[in-house]
C-alpha positions in Angstrom: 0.0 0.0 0.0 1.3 3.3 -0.6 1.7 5.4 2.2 -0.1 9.1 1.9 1.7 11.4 4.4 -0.8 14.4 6.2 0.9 16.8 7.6 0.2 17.5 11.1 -1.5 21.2 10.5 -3.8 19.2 8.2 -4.6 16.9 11.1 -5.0 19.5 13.5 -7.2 22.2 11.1 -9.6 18.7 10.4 -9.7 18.4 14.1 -11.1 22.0 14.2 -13.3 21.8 11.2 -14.9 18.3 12.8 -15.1 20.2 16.3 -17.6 22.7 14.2 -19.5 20.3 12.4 -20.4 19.0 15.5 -22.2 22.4 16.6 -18.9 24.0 18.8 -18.7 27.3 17.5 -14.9 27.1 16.6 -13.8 30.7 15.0 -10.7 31.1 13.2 -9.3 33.2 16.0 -9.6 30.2 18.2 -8.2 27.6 15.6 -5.2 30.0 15.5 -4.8 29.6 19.0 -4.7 26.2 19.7 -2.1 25.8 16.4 0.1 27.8 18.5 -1.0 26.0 21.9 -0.1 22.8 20.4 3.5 24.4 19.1 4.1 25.5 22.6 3.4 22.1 24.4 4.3 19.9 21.3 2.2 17.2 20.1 3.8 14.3 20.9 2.6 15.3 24.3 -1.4 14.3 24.2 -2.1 15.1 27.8 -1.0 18.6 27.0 -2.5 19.0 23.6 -6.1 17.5 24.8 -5.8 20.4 27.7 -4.4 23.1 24.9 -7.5 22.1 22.4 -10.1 22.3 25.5 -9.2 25.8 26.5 -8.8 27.6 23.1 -11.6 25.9 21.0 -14.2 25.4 23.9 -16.4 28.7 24.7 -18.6 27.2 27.4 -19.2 24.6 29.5 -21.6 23.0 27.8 -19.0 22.7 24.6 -16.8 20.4 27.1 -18.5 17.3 26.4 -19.2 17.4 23.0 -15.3 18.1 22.7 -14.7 15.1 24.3 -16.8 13.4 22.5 -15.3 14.4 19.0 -11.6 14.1 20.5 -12.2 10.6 21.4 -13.7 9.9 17.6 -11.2 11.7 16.5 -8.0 10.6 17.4 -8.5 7.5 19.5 -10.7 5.7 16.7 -9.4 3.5 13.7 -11.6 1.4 11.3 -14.9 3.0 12.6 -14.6 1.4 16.7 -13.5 3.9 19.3 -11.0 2.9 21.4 -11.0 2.5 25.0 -10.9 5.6 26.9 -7.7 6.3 28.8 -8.1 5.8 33.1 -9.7 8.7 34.7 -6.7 10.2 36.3 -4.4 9.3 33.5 -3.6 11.5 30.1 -5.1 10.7 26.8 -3.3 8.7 24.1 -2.6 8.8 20.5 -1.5 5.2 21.2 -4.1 4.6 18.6 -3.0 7.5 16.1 -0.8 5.1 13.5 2.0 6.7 12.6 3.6 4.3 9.7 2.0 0.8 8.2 4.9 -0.9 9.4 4.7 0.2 12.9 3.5 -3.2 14.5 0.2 -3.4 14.3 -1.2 -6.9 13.8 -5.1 -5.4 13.1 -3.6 -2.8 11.0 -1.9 -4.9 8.3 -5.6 -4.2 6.1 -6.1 -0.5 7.1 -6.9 1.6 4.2 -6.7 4.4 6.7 -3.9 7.1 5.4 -0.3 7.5 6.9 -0.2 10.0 10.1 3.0 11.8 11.0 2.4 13.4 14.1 4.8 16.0 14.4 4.2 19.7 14.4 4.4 21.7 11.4 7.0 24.3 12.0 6.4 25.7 8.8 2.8 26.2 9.4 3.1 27.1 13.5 5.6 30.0 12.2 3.0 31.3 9.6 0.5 32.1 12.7 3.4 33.4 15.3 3.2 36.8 16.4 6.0 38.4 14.2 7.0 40.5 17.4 8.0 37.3 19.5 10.0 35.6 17.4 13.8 34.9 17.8 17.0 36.2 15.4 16.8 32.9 14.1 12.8 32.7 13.6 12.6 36.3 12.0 15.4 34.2 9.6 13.1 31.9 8.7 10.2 33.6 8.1 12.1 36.3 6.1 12.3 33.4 3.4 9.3 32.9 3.7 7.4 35.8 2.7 8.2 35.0 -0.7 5.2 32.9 -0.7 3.2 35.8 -0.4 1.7 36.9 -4.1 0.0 39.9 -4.3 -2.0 40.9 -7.0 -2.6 44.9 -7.9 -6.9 45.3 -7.1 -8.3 46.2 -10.8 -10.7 49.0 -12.1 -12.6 49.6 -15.2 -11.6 52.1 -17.9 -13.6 54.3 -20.6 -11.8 52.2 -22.9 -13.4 49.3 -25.1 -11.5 45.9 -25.8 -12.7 42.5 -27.6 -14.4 39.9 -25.7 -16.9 37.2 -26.4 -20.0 38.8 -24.7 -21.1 42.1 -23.6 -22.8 44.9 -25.7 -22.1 44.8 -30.1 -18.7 46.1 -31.5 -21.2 48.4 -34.5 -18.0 49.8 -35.7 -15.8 46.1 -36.1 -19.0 44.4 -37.1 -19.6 46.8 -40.0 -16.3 46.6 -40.8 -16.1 42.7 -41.3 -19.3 43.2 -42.9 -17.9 45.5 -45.5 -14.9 43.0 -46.1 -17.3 40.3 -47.1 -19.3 42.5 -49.8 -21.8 43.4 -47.4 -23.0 39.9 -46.6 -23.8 39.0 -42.9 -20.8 38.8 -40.8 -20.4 37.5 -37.4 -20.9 39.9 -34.8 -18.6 41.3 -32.7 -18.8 42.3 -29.2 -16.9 44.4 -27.1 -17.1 45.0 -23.0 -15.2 47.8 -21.1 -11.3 47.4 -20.1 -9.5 47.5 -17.1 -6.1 48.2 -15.8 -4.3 48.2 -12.6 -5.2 50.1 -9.4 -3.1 52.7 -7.6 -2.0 51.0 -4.0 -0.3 53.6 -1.2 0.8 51.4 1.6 1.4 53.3 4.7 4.0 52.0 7.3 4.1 53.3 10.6 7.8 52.8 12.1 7.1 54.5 15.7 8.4 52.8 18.9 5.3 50.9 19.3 5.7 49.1 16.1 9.6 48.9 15.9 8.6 44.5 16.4 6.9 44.9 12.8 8.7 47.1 10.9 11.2 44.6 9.4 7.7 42.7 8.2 6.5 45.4 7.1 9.4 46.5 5.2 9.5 42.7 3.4 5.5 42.8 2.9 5.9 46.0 1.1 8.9 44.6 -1.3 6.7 41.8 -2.0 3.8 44.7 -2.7 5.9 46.5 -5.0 8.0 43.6 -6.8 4.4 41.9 -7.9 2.5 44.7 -8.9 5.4 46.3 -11.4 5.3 42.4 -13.0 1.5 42.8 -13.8 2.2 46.3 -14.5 0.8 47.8 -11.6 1.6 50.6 -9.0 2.5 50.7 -5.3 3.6 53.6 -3.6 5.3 53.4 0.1 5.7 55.9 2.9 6.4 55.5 6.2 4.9 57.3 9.2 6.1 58.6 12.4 7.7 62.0 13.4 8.2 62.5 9.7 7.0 60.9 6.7 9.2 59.7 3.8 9.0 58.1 0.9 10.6 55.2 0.2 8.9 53.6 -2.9 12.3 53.7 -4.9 14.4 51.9 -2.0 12.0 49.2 -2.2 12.1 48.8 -6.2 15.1 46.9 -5.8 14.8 43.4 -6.5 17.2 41.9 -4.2 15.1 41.8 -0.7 17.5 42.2 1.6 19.3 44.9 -0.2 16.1 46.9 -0.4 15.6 46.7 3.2 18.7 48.2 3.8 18.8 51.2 1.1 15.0 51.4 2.9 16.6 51.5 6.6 18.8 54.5 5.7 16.1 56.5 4.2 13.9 56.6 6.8 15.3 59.0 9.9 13.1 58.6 12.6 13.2 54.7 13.4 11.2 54.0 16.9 10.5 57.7 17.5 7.0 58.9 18.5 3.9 58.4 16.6 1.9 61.7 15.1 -0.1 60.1 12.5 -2.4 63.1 12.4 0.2 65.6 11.5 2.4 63.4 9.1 -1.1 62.6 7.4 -1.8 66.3 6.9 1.9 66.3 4.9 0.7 63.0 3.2 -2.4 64.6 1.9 -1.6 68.3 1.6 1.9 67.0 -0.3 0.8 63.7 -2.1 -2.8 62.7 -1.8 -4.6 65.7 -2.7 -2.5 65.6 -5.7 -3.8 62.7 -7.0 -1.5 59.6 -5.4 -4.2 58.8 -3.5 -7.2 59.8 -5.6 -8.8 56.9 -6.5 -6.1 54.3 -4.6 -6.5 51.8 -2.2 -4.8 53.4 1.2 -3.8 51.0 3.3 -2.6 52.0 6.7 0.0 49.5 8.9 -0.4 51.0 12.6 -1.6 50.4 16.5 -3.5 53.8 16.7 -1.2 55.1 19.4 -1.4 58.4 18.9 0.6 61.4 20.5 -1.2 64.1 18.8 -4.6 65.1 18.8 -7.1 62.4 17.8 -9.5 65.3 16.4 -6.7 65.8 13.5 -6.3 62.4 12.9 -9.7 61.7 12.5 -10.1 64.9 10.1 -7.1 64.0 7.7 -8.6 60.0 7.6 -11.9 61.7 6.6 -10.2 63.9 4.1 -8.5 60.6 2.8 -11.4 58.9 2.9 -13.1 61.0 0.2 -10.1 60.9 -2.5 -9.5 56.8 -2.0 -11.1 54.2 -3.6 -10.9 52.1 -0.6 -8.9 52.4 2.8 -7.6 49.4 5.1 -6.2 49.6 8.6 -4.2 47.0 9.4 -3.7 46.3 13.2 -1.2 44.2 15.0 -3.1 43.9 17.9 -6.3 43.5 15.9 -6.3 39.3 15.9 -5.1 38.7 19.2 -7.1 36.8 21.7 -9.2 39.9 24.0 -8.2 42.8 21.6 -10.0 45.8 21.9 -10.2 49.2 20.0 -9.9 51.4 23.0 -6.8 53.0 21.8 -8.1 57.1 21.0 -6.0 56.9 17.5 -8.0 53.5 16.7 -11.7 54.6 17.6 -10.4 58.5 15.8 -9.9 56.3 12.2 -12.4 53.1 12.8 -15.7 55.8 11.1 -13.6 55.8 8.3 -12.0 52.7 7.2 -13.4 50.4 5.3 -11.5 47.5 6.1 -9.9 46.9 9.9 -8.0 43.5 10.0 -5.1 41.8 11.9 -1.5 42.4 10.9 0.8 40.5 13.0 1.5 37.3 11.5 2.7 35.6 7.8 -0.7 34.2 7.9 -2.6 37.9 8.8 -0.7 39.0 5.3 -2.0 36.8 3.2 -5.2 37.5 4.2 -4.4 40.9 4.0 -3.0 40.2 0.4 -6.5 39.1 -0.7 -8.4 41.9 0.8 -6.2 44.0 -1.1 -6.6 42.1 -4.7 -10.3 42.4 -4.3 -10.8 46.2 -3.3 
């Protein structure tokens, strides 16, 4: 028989997915969190991992025993018959969990049940990991990995007509074919409305607050601006803090690392304060009013901790808000576990965004990457 290998994020995502079939209302905040549980404690230790998926997928008693119920079907079944349950006051196993077809197993020799290796994904873990926690050596990792990431500019219609196979008739390419066959019937052409690349300003703020993200930030932004210019797009990059800069030409570069650096010694006020009103009113009054962000998606990378006066903020997102085609706020804070936009910068912008979502993991990008493509 040839062995099919699942990888143990697969294993523990159908875990999740069976947990909310079976009516316990498993978000994917709360998946997120028992991925990393289960990193922190490792899987080989069930005990551990049964407690880890119990207090991040469970929200209320009454889910306990319907957890139980699915962990024991779950894990500790093979060939349709449940196993016997562990003692009371010992751990549960994944005695039952078969980990090769060569393992041992007498009754197993017919299984047509597929390979299990149960070992974490380190890959996967690191996708969901707070980017600000992460060691020299993880932040090493993961910088590699961001070129998995692939962005695609959001798209808008033009005035312009282009061929197509439905939409409204091509009059002037149908009389024309016409003409070319001596006035007999021709096939009709049709004709719909083009489109083209859309405008995206990515705003970075590189305050003391967000100095655990700005490396991230930085790569996100190469990846932004490497992938539109190959489908012929437009990203424009700025951070904010004291001062705002422009460093869109830093980051054309193709060479990542390089980039980061010619990005690093642009920008002068690394980990200074935060006044995203006032660097907002240069952003507009400088840039934005003159068309860089007329019509753009705006997307903003900060925590909202602002040292000006919220009032400004709030009046320069509102002046932003009626020149952009759409604005996202990207939060680091927003996806972690009892977030809440108490921050006066955050409730100053949250009237006028139109997107608010989480920023501070691999995994938070690429869903950011999406929200982008479809604005």
């Amino acid at each position: 028989m040839t062995d099919t290998v699942r990888e143990p994020d697969e294993i523990l995502l159908g875990f999740a997915r069976a947990l909310r079939a079976a009516g316990v209302p498993v978000t994917h905040d709360r998946t997120q969190g028992f991925l990393a549980a289960v990193a922190m404690v490792g899987l080989d230790d069930a005990a551990a991992t049964y407690v880890a998926g119990r207090a991040t997928l469970c929200a209320s008693p009454d889910d306990l025993a319907r957890y139980d119920q699915v962990h024991e079907a779950y894990f500790n079944a093979r060939d349709g018959l449940p196993r016997p349950r562990p003692p009371e006051d010992g751990p549960p196993t994944f005695s039952s969990l078969p980990l090769s077809d060569d393992d041992g197993g007498a009754g197993d020799e017919h299984s047509d049940d597929p390979v299990v290796r149960a070992m974490a994904s380190d890959t996967e873990v690191l996708r969901h990991r707070d980017v600000a926690s992460l060691s020299a050596t993880e932040k090493a990792r993961l910088a590699g990995m961001f070129a998995t990431l692939r962005p695609r500019p959001p798209r808008r219609r033009t005035s312009r007509r282009q061929r197509w196979h439905r939409g409204s008739v091509d009059a002037p390419r149908t009389l024309r074919a016409s003409l070319r066959h001596l006035g007999e019937p021709a096939p009709v052409a049709w004709r719909r409305r083009g489109n083209k690349p859309r405008r995206v300003v990515l705003l970075l703020d590189v305050s003391g607050s967000m100095s655990g993200y700005a490396d991230a930030l930085l790569r996100l932004a190469h990846r932004f601006t490497q992938a539109s210019a190959a489908a012929g797009g437009v990203v424009e990059t700025f951070t904010v803090g004291t001062r705002l800069t422009h460093v869109t030409r830093a980051l054309r570069g193709k060479d990542a690392e390089r980039a980061l650096v010619a990005a690093g010694e642009t920008v002068p006020d690394w980990s200074g304060g935060t006044r995203l009103g006032e660097t907002l009113r240069i952003f507009m009054d400088r840039w934005g009013q003159r068309g860089l962000a007329r019509g753009a998606v705006v997307v903003v990378f900060s925590d909202g901790w602002e040292r000006g006066d919220p009032a400004q903020l709030a009046e320069q997102m509102r002046r932003l808000k009626r020149v952009a085609h759409r604005v996202v706020w990207v939060n680091p804070h927003r996806g972690k576990h009892g977030y809440e936009p108490v921050q006066q910068g955050v409730l100053a912008v949250l009237p006028h965004v139109d997107d608010f979502v989480a920023g501070h993991s691999l995994a938070t990008y690429a869903e950011l990457v999406e929200v982008v493509a479809g604005a």
